[in-house]
Every structure is written in C-alpha cells, then in structure tokens.
C-alpha positions as CSV (number, residue, x, y, z in Angstrom):
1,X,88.3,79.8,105.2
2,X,89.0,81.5,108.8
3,X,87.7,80.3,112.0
4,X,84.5,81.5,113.0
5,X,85.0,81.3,116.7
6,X,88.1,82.7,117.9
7,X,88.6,80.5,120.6
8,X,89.2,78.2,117.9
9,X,91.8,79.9,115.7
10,X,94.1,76.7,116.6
11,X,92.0,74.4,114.7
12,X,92.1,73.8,110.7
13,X,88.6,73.1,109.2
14,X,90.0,70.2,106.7
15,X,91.6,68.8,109.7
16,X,88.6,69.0,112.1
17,X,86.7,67.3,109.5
18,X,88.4,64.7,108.4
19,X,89.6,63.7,111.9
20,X,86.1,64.0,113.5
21,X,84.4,60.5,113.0
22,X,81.6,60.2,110.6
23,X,77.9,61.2,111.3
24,X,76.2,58.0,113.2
25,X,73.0,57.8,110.6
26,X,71.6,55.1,113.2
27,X,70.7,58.3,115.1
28,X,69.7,60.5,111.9
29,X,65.8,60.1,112.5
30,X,65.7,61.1,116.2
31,X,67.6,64.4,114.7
32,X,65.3,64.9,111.9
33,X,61.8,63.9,113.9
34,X,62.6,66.6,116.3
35,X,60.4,68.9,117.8
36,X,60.1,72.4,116.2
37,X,63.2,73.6,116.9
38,X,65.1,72.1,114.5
39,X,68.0,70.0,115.5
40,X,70.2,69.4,113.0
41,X,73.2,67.8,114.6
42,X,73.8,65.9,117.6
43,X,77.0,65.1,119.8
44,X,77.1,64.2,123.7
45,X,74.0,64.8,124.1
46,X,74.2,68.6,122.7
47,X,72.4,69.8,119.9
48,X,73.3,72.9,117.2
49,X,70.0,73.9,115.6
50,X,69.0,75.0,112.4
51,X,68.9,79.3,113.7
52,X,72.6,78.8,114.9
53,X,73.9,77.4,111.9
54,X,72.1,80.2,109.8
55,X,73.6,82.8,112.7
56,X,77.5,81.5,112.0
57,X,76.7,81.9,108.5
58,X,75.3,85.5,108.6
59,X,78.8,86.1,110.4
60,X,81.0,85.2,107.6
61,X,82.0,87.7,105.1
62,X,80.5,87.5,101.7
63,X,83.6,85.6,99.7
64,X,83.4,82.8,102.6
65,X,79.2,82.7,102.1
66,X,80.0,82.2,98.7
67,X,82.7,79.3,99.4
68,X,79.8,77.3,101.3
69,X,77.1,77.9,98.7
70,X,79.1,76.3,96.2
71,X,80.4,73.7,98.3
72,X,78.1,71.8,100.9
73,X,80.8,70.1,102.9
74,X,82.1,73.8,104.0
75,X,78.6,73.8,105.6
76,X,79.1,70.1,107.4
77,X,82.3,71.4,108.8
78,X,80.4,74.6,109.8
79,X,78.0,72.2,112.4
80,X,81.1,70.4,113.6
81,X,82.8,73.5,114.6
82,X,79.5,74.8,116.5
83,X,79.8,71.4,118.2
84,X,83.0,71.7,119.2
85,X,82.7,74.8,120.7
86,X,79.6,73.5,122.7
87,X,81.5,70.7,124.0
88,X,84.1,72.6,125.1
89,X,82.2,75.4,126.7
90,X,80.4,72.4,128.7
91,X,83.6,71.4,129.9
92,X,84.9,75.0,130.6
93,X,82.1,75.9,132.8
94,X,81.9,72.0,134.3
95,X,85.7,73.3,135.7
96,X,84.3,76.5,136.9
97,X,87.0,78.3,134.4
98,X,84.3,81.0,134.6
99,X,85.1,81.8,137.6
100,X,88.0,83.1,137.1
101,X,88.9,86.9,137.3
102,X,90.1,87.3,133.9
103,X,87.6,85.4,132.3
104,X,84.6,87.0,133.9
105,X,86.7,90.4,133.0
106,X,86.6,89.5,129.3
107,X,83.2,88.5,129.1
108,X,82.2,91.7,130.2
109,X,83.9,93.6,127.6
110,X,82.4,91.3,125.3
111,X,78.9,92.2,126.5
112,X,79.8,95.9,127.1
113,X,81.5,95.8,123.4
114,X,78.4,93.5,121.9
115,X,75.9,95.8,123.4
116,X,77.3,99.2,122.4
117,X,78.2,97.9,118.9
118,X,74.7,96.5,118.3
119,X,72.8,99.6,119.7
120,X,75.7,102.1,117.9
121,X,74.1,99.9,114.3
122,X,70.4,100.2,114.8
123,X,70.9,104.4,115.4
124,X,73.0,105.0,112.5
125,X,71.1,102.5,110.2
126,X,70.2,105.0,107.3
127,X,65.8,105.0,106.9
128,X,64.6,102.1,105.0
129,X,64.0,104.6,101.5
130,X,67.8,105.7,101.5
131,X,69.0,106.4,98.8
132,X,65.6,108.3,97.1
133,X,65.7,107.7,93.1
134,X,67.0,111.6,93.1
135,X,70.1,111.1,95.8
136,X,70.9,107.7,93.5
137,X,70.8,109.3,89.9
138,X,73.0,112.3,91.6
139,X,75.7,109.9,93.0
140,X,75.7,107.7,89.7
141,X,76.4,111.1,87.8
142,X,79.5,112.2,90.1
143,X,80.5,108.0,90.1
144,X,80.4,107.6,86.1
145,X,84.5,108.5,86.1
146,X,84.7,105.8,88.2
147,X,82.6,103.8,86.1
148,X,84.2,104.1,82.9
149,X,85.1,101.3,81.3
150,X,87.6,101.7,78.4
151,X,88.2,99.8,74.9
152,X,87.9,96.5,74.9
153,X,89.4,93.8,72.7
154,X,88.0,89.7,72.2
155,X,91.1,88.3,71.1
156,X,92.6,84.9,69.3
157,X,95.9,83.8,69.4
158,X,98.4,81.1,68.4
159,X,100.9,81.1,71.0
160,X,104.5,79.5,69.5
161,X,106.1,78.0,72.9
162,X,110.1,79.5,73.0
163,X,111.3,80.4,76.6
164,X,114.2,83.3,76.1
165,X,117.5,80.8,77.3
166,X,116.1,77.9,75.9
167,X,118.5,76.0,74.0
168,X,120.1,76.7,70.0
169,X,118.1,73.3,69.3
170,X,114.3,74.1,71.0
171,X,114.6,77.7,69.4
172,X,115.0,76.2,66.2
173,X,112.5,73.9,66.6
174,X,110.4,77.3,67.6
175,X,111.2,79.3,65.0
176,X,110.1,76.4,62.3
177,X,106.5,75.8,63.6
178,X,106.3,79.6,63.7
179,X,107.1,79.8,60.1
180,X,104.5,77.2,59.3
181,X,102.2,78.9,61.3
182,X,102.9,82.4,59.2
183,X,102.5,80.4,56.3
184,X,99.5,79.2,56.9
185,X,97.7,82.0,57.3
186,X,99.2,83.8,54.4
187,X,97.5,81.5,52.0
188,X,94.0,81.9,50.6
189,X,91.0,81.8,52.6
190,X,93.0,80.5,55.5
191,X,90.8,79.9,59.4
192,X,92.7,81.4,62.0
193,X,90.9,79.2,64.5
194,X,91.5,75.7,62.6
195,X,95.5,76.7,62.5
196,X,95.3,77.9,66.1
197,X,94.2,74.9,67.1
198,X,96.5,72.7,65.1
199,X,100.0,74.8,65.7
200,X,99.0,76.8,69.4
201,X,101.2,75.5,72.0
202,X,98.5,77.7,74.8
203,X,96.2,73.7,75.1
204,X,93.2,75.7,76.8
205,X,93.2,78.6,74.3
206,X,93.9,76.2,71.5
207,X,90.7,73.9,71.8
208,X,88.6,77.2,71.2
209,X,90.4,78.2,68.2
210,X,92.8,80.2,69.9
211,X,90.2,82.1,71.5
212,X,91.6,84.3,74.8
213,X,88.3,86.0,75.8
214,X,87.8,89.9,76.1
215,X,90.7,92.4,77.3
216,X,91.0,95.5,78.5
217,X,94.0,97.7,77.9
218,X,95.0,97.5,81.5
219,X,95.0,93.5,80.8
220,X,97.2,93.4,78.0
221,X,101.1,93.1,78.9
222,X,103.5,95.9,77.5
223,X,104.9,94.3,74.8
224,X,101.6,92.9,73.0
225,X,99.6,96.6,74.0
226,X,100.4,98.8,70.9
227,X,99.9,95.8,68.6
228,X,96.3,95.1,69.8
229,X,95.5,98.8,70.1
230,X,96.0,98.8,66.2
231,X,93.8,95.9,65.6
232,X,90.2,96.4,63.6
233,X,87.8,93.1,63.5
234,X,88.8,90.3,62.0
235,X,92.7,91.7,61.6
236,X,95.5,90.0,63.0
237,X,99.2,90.9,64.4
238,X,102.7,89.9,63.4
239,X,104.0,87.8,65.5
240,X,105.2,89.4,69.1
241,X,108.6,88.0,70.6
242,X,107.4,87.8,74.7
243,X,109.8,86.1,76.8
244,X,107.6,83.0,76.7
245,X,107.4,82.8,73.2
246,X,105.8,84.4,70.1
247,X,102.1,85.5,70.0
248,X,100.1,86.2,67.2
249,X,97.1,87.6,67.8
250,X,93.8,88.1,65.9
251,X,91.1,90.8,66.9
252,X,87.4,88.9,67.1
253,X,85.7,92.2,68.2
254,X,85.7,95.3,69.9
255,X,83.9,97.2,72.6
256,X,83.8,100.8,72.3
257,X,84.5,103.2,75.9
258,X,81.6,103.1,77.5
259,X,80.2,103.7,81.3
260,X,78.1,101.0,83.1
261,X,74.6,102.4,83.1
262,X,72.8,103.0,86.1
263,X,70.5,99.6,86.7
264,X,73.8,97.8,86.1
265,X,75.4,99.6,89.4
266,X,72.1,100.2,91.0
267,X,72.4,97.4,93.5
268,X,76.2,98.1,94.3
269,X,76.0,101.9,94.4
270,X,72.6,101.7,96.9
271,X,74.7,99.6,99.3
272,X,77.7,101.8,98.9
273,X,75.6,104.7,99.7
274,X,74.1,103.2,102.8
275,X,77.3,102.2,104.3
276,X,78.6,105.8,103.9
277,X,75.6,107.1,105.1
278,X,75.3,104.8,108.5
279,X,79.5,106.1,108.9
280,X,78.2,109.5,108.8
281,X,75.6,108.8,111.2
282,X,77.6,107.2,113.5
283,X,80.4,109.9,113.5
284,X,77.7,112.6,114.0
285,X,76.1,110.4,117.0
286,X,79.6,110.1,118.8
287,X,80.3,113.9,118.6
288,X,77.2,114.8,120.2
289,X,77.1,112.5,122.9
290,X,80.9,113.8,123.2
291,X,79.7,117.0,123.4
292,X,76.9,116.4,125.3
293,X,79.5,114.6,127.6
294,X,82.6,116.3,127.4
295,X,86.0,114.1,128.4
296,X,88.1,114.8,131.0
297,X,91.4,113.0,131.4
298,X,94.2,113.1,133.9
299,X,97.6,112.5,131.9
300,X,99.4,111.8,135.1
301,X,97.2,108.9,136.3
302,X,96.9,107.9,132.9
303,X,100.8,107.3,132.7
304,X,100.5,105.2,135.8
305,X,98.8,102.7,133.7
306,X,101.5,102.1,131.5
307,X,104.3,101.8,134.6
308,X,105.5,104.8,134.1
C-alpha cells in the first residue's frame, strides 16, 4: 500500500505501526465523548477526525480501498499516518520552515495546481443522466467484441508429480502410480474424483476430487490445449507429459461462446462512458480557452531557462 502523503514516501506503513506505541485506552472516552466533530484519534494534543480519515480514504485508488475494507488494521495505520503528518507540520511551521522561498513557491503551485484541477473536474463532469438508456445500448452493441467471452471448460484432474531431470529412481516411482492411476479408471464404474483424490499429487485440487475450476482457452497451457478442446462432459484425456508431470484431465462441463449481456456490464460500461466523456470535455474546454487565448512564446528567452 503506497503512502498517502508524499512527504511521507520515506516511511513503511508496517513499520510506522508497529513502532508507534499502542493506543493509550485510559484516554479512549475523552476521544469518543467528543463534541460533534468526531475525534477519532488523539496525539500531542492534535486530533484527526472522522471527515479526514474518510477524505484520505476517498484518495486512494480502488485496489487499496479494497485492501482496508478487508482488513481493519490498514485503517488504524491510516490515523497514525494523518497523525504523523500533523505532528510534523506543527513542528515545520513552529521552525518557520514556511518561510522559506522554496517552500512558499511550492505551495503555490500546489494551490494554483489544486485549484485549476478541481475547477477543470466540475466543467467537464458529464450531466448527471449520461449515458441515456439509447447512448448505453449503442455503446454495449459496438463493445460486445470486446465482450465475448469464449468456450469454457470445468475441469478435473489427477496430477502424477514427475519433474523432467528428475532422477531414473523418482521417474520410476512416477510412472508406476501413473499406471495405477490408468488402471483405475479403466475398470467398471470407476469415480474419477475418489481416485483423484487418492493418487493426485496437486494436495488443493486433490481434496475436491481433482477439481481445477472453470478455464478458458487462453488459460490452458499449450501442451494440455488441443486435449481439452476435444473434451465432451463427463470425458476424460490420456495422460499429458508437461514438464511437471503427467495430467489427466476430466471435462465436468462446458460453457458455450457467449457475450456478457448488457445489465452484467451496465455498471462498468456507464463509468467507462463517463470518463471518456469528461476527457472529451476537458479537451474541448482547453482548445477553446486556447483559442480564445492564443499562446505566444519567445524561443529565445525560453532557451535562457534551460542555460543555454
């Protein structure tokens, strides 16, 4: 998980929290009897409310959102970084280090960068009703190619362990537990999944009967693709020399080539649309205001600026 302040790109978040001392509970009810703002942390007499926690989150990008959802002590480290960066901002401006030149310089890009960025948003922001059910049905129809999704196979297998340079001794070893394995299925009535899980060397796939899950033909390596792609339900491979070993492989079911119908992509394709749309809008702004405000620029100057 990155930094969320970039002041504080030196600092690991595992680090921070396990060298940071532990929350002092003695002073857990003053924090939680506060007044209406919400204080929900406490250090040196600073405070990170409840708004600012929700404001770092909103910053993060959707995988590192996700990350804290589904673990709560991403969140914990989260307020302790919002601390530290109040704690040291005190101590910046206590040394007047915002005084300085460069400092004041770069807070005025910030601003000036903040300012246009935000105001640059809320103009190309696409109206509230974009995409109408007409523009969304029309984009789904020139996106299906896109999403196609092809054949589809649930598969079984019973995996014989044999690495390719293993020794005379292991590959023999190999080669007899797959010849029990053959032989077991070859007789009468024989369950696929009770020998898989007997004989598979694959532990995970072995405890559900061999079973590997769905796969697409992009999915299945080289060597095992034309076998599966001959597979009908129930019907099972010879076995396939990989270099890890030999794979047998049994076909549970199949799913025809199909497309993902619209209410399955509406959510995805809205946003997509949106985004594209606010791009547009921002590119069309800039050009006007360009050519409302045409640019003059003197190259030789300009050169100056780079010592030359």
């Amino acid at each position: 998980m990155k930094s969320l302040f970039p002041t504080l790109l030196l600092l690991s978040l595992p680090a921070l929290l396990t060298a940071a001392p532990a929350p002092d509970k003695s002073n857990a009810g003053s924090i939680a009897t506060a007044d209406s703002k919400e204080v929900i942390a406490r250090v040196g007499g600073l405070d990170v409310k409840l708004d600012e926690v929700k404001t770092a989150i909103a910053k993060l990008d959707q995988r590192e959102q996700e990350a804290i959802s589904r673990d709560p002590a991403l969140l914990n480290q989260v307020v302790r970084l919002l601390l530290v960066q109040r704690l040291m901002f005190n101590e910046a401006v206590a040394k007047k280090w915002d005084d300085k030149p460069q400092v004041k310089a770069a807070v005025e890009r910030a601003r000036e960068t903040a300012i246009t960025e935000s105001y640059l948003k809320s103009i190309s922001e696409p109206p509230a009703d974009y995409p109408s059910g007409a523009e969304l049905q029309n984009a789904y129809e020139l996106a299906k190619p896109s999403l196609a999704v092809g054949r589809q196979w649930r598969l079984a297998q019973i995996y014989i362990a044999a690495v390719e340079g293993a020794s005379k001794a292991d590959l023999d070893k190999a080669e007899g537990r797959l010849a029990e394995a053959k032989k077991a299925l070859a007789e009468k009535g024989a369950d696929f999944g009770t020998i898989a899980k007997k004989l598979s060397d694959e532990a995970a796939s072995a405890a559900q009967g061999g079973e590997i899950g769905w796969m697409s033909e992009a999915q299945l390596q080289s060597e095992i693709r034309g076998s599966v792609s001959k597979l009908t339900v129930g019907a099972q491979s010879e076995a396939v020399r990989m270099k890890d070993g030999w794979h047998i492989l049994r076909c549970l079911d199949i799913k025809e080539p199909s497309v993902a119908p619209l209410e399955q992509v509406r959510t995805v394709l809205t946003e997509r649309m949106r985004q594209e749309k606010a791009r547009i809008n921002s590119q069309a702004y800039v050009s006007a205001l360009l050519q409302q405000n045409p640019v003059t620029i003197n190259e030789v100057t300009l050169a100056k600026a780079l010592g030359k």
